[in-house]
N, C-alpha and C positions, 0 to 999 in steps of 0.2 A: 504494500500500500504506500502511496506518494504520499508525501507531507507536504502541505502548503507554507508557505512563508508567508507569516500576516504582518503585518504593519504594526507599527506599534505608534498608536495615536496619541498616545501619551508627548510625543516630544512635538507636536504641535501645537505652536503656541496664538492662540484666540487675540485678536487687540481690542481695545478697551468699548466699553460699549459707547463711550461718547465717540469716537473716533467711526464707531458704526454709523451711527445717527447721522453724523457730517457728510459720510461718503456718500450712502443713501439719497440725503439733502442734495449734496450736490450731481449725483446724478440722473435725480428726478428735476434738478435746477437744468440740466444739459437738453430731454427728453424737449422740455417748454420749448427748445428754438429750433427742435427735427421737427416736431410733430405739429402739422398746421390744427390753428383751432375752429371750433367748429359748433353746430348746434343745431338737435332734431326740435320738431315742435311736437306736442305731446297729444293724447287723444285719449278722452275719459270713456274709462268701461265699464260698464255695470254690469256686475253678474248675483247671483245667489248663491250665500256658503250659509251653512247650519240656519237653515229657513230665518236669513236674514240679506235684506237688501243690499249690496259693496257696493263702493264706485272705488275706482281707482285710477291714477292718470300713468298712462306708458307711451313710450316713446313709437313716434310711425317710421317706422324703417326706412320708408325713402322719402323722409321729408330731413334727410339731411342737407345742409348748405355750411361751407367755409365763411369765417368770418371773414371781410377783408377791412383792409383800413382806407387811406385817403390816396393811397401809395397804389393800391390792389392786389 
């Protein structure tokens, strides 16, 4: 029988959770200038759950549009 060679994850060393936070921040900061912004309009539903009236507002699939600015 073969014997695996495992890792030993002990000598991996984790950096500090604020240092998490920052990088995270900053590259959800990076995401805001690839990803253009945008906005569906919404469309209220009404259905029945436990013999009681819902309404609910969701988004219409193709009523997306790109914001633009002054620039376009």
């Amino acid at each position: 029988m073969k014997t695996i060679n495992m890792i030993k994850l002990s000598n991996i060393r984790v950096p500090d959770t604020l240092v998490l936070i920052l990088l995270l921040m900053a590259f959800a900061w990076l995401l805001t200038g690839i990803i253009p912004a945008g906005s569906f309009e919404t469309t209220t539903v009404h259905y029945e759950y436990n013999d009681r009236n819902v309404s609910k507002d969701v988004l219409d699939a193709g009523s997306f549009k790109y914001d633009l600015d002054q620039q376009g």
